[in-house]
DOTORPA-796519 format. One record per residue (C-alpha): x, y, z; residue in three letters. Coordinates in steps of 0.5 Angstrom, whole numbers, plus 2048, in hexadecimal, padded with zeros to 3 digits. Layout:
XYZALA...
***
This chain:
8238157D2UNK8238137D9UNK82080D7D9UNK8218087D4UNK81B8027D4UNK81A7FC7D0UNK8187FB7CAUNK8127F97CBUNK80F7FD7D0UNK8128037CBUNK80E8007C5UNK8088007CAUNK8098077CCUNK8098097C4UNK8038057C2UNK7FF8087C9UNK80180F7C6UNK7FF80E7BFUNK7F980C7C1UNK7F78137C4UNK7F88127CCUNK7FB8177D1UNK8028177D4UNK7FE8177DBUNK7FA8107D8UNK80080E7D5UNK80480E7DCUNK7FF80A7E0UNK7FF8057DBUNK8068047D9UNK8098067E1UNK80E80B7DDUNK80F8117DFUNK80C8177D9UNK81281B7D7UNK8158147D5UNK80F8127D1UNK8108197CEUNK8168187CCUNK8148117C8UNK80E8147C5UNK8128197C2UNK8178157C0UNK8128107BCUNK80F8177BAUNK8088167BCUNK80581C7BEUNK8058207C5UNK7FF8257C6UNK80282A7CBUNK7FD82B7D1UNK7F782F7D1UNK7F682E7C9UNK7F18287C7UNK7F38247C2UNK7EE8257BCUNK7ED81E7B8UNK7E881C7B3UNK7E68167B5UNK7E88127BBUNK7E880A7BDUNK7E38097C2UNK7E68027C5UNK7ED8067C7UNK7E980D7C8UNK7EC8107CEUNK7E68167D1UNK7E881C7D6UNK7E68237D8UNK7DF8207DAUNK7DC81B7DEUNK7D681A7D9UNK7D88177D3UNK7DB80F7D4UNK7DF80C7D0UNK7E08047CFUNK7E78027D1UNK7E97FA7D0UNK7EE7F67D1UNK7F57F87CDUNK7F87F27C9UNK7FF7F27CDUNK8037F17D3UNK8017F87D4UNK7FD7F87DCUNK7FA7FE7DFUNK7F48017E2UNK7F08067DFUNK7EC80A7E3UNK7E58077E4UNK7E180E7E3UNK7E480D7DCUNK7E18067DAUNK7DB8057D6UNK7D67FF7D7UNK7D08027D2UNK7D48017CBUNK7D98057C7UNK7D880C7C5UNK7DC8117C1UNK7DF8167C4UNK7E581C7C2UNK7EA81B7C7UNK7EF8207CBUNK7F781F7CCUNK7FB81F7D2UNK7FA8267D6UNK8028267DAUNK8078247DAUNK8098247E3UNK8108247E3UNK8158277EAUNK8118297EFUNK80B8257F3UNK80A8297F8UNK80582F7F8UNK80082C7F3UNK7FA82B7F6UNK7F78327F3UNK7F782E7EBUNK7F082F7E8UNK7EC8297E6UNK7EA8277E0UNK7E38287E0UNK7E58307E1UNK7E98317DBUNK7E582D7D7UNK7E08327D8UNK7E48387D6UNK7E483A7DDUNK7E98407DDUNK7F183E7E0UNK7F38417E7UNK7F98447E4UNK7F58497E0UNK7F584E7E6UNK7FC84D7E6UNK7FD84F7DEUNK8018557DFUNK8068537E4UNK80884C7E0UNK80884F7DBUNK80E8547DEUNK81184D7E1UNK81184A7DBUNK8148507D7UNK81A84F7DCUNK81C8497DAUNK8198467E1UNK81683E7E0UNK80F83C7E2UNK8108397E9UNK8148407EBUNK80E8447E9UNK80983E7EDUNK80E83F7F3UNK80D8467F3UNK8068467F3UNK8058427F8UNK80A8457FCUNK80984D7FAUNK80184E7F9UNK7FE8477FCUNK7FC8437F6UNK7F883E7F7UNK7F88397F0UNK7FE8347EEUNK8058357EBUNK8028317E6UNK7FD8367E4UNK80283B7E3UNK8068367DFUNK8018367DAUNK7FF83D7DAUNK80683F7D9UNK80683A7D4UNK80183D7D0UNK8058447D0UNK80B8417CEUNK80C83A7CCUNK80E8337CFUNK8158317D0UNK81982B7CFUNK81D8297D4UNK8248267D3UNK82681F7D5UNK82C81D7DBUNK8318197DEUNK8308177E4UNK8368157EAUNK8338127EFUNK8378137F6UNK8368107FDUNK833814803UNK839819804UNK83D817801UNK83E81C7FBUNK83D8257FBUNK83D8297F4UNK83F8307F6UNK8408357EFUNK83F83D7EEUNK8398407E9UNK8368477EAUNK83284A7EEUNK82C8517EEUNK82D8577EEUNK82F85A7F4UNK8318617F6UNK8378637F8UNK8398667FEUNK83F86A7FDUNK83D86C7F6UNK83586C7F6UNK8358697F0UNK8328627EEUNK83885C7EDUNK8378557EBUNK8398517F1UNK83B8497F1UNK8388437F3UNK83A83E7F7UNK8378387F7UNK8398307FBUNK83382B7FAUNK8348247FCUNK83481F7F7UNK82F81B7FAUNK82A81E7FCUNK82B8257F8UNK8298297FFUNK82E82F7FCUNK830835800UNK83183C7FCUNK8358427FEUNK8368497FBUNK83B84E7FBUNK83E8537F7UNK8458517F6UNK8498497F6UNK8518497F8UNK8538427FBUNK852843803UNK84A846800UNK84A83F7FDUNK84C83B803UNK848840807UNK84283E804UNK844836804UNK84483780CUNK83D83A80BUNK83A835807UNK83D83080CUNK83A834812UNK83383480FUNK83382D80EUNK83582A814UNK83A826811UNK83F82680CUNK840821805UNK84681C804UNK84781E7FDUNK8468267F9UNK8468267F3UNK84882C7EFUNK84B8307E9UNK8518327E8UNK85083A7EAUNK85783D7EDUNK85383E7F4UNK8538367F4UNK8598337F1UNK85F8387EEUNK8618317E9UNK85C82D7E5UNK85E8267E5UNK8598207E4UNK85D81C7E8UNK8618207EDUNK85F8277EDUNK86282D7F1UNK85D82F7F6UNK85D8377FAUNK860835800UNK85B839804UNK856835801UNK85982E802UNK85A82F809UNK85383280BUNK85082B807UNK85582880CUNK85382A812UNK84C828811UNK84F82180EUNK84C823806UNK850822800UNK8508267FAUNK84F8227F3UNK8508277EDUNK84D8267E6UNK8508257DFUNK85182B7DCUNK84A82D7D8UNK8478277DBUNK84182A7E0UNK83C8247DFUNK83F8207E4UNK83D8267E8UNK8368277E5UNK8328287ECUNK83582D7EEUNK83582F7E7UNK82D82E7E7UNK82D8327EEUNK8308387ECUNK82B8387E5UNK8268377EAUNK82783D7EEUNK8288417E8UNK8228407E4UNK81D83F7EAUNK81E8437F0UNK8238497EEUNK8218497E7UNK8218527E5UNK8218527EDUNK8248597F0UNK8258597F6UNK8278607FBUNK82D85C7FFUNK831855800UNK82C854806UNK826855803UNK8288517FDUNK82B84A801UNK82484B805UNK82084A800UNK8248447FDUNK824842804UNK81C842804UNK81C8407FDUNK82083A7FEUNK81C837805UNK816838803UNK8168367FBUNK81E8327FAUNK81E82D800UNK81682B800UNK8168297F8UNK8168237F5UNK81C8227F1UNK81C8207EBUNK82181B7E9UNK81F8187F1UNK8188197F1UNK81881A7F8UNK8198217FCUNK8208237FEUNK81E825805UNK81C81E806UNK82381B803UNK827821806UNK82481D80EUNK82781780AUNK82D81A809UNK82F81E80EUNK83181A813UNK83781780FUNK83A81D80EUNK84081D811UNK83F821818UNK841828819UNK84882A81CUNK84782D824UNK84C834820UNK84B83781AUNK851837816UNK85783D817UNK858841810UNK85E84380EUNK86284680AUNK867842806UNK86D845801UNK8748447FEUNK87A847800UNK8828477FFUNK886846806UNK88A84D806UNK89284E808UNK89084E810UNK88C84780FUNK88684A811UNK87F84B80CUNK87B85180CUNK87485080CUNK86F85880EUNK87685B80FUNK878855815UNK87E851815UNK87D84B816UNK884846817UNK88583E814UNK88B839815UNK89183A812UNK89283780AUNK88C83B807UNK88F842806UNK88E8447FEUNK88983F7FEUNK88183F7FDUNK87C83C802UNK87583C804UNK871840809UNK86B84080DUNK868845812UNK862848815UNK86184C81CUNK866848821UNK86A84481DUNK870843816UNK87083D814UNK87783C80FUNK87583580BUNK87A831807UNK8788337FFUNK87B82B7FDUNK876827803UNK87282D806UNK87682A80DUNK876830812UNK87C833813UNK87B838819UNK87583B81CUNK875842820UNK871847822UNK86E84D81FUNK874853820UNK87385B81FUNK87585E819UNK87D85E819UNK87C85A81EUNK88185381EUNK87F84C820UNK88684781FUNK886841824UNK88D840827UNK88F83A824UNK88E83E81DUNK89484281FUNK899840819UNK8A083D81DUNK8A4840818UNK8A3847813UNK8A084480DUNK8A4845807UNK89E84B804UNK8A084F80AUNK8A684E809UNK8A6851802UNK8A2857805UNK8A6859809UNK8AC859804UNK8A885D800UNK8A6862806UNK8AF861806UNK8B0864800UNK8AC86B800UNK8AF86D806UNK8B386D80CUNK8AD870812UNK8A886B80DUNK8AB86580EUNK8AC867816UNK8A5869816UNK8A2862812UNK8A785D817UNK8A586181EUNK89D86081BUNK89D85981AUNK8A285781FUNK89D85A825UNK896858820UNK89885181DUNK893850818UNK88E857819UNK89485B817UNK895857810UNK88F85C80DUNK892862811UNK89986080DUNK896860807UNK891867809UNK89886B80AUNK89B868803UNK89586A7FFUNK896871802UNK89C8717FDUNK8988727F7UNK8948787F9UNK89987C7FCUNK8A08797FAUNK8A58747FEUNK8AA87B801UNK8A387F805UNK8A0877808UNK8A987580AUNK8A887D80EUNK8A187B810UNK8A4874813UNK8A9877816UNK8A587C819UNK8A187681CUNK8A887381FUNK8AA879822UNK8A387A826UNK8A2873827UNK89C872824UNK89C86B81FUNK89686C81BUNK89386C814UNK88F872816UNK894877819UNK898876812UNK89187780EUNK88F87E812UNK896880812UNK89688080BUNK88F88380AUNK89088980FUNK89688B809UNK896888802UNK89B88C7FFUNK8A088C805UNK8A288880BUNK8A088B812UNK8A688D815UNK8A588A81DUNK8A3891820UNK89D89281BUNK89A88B81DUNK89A88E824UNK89288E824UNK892886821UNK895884826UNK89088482CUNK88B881827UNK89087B825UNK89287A82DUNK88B87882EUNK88A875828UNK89087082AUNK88D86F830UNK88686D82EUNK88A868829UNK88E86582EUNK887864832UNK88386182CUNK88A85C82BUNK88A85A833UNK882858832UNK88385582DUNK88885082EUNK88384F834UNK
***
């Protein structure tokens, strides 16, 4: 129950009930709102009638009859023995004596919207049998309601579609009579300062043709709403991976004008990679975009989403009222119509947990956002890699050099369109930035060179010793004149052994030595022009013009290289 009275104003709420007065005579009498004195009622177990349905009594006490639905019969109304203090409306007062009469129950129940209601029936109409402006709209409700739409989608899209003229509150109640009331559940509210906190979350969203396959998928729907004014931004798309997700965040942030210090969020693997109520793992992409728009990122308990229940109620929002069995042709025309639907309905309803419209709270709160930064954030890639022998990392077939002391062990990396960032995996500390390179192309800063052959190396070349003379030759002469680019060269000649044997690579070595050609891809051709055999050197006549200038574009890409 979301408010808790005193004892005595419950007592007066029950004895008001049990003597047949309305919900809406109750309320201003007693100053609490109806569903609260409905939830009393029930739970005292005086009976509520459902609106527009008389109750039918035998007999009724004529000193606390309350008469409505017409301005002819007057009822005497005295003074209720208590504290109770109101004031009845004086067209209900009667100075010509006590008369009898049948009374009639409340007719609704108002809850959620305040706007857009000044098409209700009067009193005087209904109980004259006049017939309900939704009666020409029978068929299309109907169909809505059959799709599981609620009564204020139905009275949104009447308006908006054919141009209805009458209230929400007459299709509630013509809803009601074609499918029966419901009762909504009780709630927890957290209250939070005026920009203080954000709740961010995925539910799913209409049917939206795709345009690869031309068939209808399910797409996502993202939505942040503000905890204090519960102005909400939703989003549609069609698939989620973790810069999708801070993509949308950065969205969201844009159409606000502004960014909360707080998010709340569950535990999905776009936000955080390792649940922890206390110190969770956040996705590194993710945290920094937060970061740079000074925004923290806090996780929920596992399988606790009440603590980010409006967000919860935005998303159940959404899904009943405007996408409901909706189906749209493309993504625009599906976030177009949420767009409308969202400036025209969400932002200018009264709240029902506030009582006042979230466009007027979303003016209060806007301007302690914390202000938007003058660039977007720059998306990266990130990964984990293992330093080779070379003391380089590849990332998109590049190599990319760090200090000396990391061969064989794991690090962090980070690149986008111009630059690698190669991050500690202990304390994420930088260790070396450099520029995007072409594929096969080196990056080693100068002070990166190892003063003495590592002890791997060393171990390589040994190997590269015992499979042949020419082999070892071959392997020392690359990578004295390469340094650490020739290290997978050296290895590239060594594997060459498993497929065509060590005897036909130490002659394909020596065919290299003795044209002065030192590359892995002399050895790979020579072998591959004859698998069987070794190529005597007059056969190999016709490679020599190609690999001459090939070792002359080498000798280029080194020069420039090291440039």
């Amino acid at each position: 129950m979301a408010n808790v009275l005193k004892d005595e104003k419950k007592q007066q709420i029950i004895a008001l009930g049990r003597l047949g007065w309305s919900l809406r005579k109750i309320q201003e009498a007693t100053r609490v709102r109806r569903e609260t004195i409905s939830a009393y009622l029930r739970g005292a177990g005086v009976e509520i009638w459902p609106p527009g349905r008389w109750k039918r009594e035998g007999k009724a006490k004529a000193a606390i009859e309350v008469i409505t639905g017409s301005e002819a019969a007057k009822a005497a109304i005295p003074a209720f023995a208590g504290p109770l203090n109101f004031n009845p409306n004086p067209e209900n007062l009667s100075t010509k004596g006590k008369t009898t009469a049948t009374s009639k129950a409340a007719i609704e129940v108002i809850t959620g919207f305040g706007a857009g209601l000044s098409g209700t029936e009067s009193e005087n109409s209904k109980a004259a049998g006049s017939a309900s402006a939704c009666e020409p709209y029978r068929e299309i409700i109907e169909v809505e309601l059959s799709r599981g739409r609620n009564a204020m989608a139905i009275w949104q899209d009447l308006v908006s579609d054919y141009g209805f003229q009458s209230g929400y509150q007459s299709v509630r109640r013509f809803a009601y009579k074609l499918r029966g009331a419901q009762t909504p559940q009780a709630r927890a509210v957290i209250l939070t300062a005026p920009g203080e906190e954000g709740q961010v979350d995925y539910g799913s969203g209409p049917m939206v043709r795709e345009p690869k396959s031309g068939k209808y998928r399910r797409t996502r729907l993202f939505v942040l709403t503000l905890g204090y004014s519960r102005k909400a931004v939703r989003l549609l798309v069609f698939r989620s991976s973790t810069r999708i997700w801070a993509e949308l965040h950065e969205k969201a942030f844009r159409r606000l004008g502004g960014a909360p210090r707080i998010l709340v969020l569950d535990n999905l693997l776009e936000g955080v990679l390792v649940p922890d109520v206390y110190d969770a793992t956040l996705n590194p992409l993710y945290r920094d975009m937060l970061a740079h728009y000074g925004a923290v990122a806090l996780p929920c308990r596992i399988q606790d989403p009440d603590r980010k229940g409006k967000v919860e109620s935005a998303v159940g929002h959404a899904k009943k009222t405007p996408l409901k069995g909706q189906r749209f042709e493309s993504l625009e025309q599906a976030q177009a119509y949420l767009d409308r639907w969202e400036t025209t309905w969400a932002d200018t309803r009264i709240h029902g947990t506030t009582k006042r419209q979230v466009a007027a709270m979303f003016a209060e709160e806007k301007p302690t956002l914390l202000p938007l930064p003058v660039e977007p954030f720059r998306y990266y890639q990130y990964g984990e890699r293992v330093v080779h022998l070379d003391g380089c990392v590849e990332v998109e077939a590049a190599y990319y050099g760090l200090p000396p002391g990391w061969i064989g062990r794991g690090v962090k990396v980070q690149w986008d369109e111009l630059y690698v960032r190669i991050l500690d995996p202990k304390n994420g500390s930088l260790l070396r930035e450099h520029v995007r390179q072409k594929r096969g192309w080196y990056r080693i800063q100068s002070e990166d060179h190892p003063q003495q052959t590592p002890f791997r190396v060393v171990q390589l070349l040994g190997r590269a010793g015992r499979m042949g003379t020419h082999v070892s030759a071959l392997c020392n002469l690359i990578y004295c004149q390469q340094g650490e680019v020739g290290v997978r060269r050296v290895l590239g000649v060594l594997s060459l052994a498993k497929k065509y044997g060590t005897a036909a690579v130490d002659e394909a070595c020596a065919a290299a030595l003795e044209m002065g050609v030192h590359e892995y891809r002399f050895v790979r051709r020579y072998l591959e022009r004859c698998p069987q055999a070794p190529l005597s050197l007059r056969q190999v006549d016709p490679l020599i013009r190609e690999l001459v200038h090939y070792r002359d574009l080498i000798h280029t890409k080194t020069k420039e290289q090291s440039e």
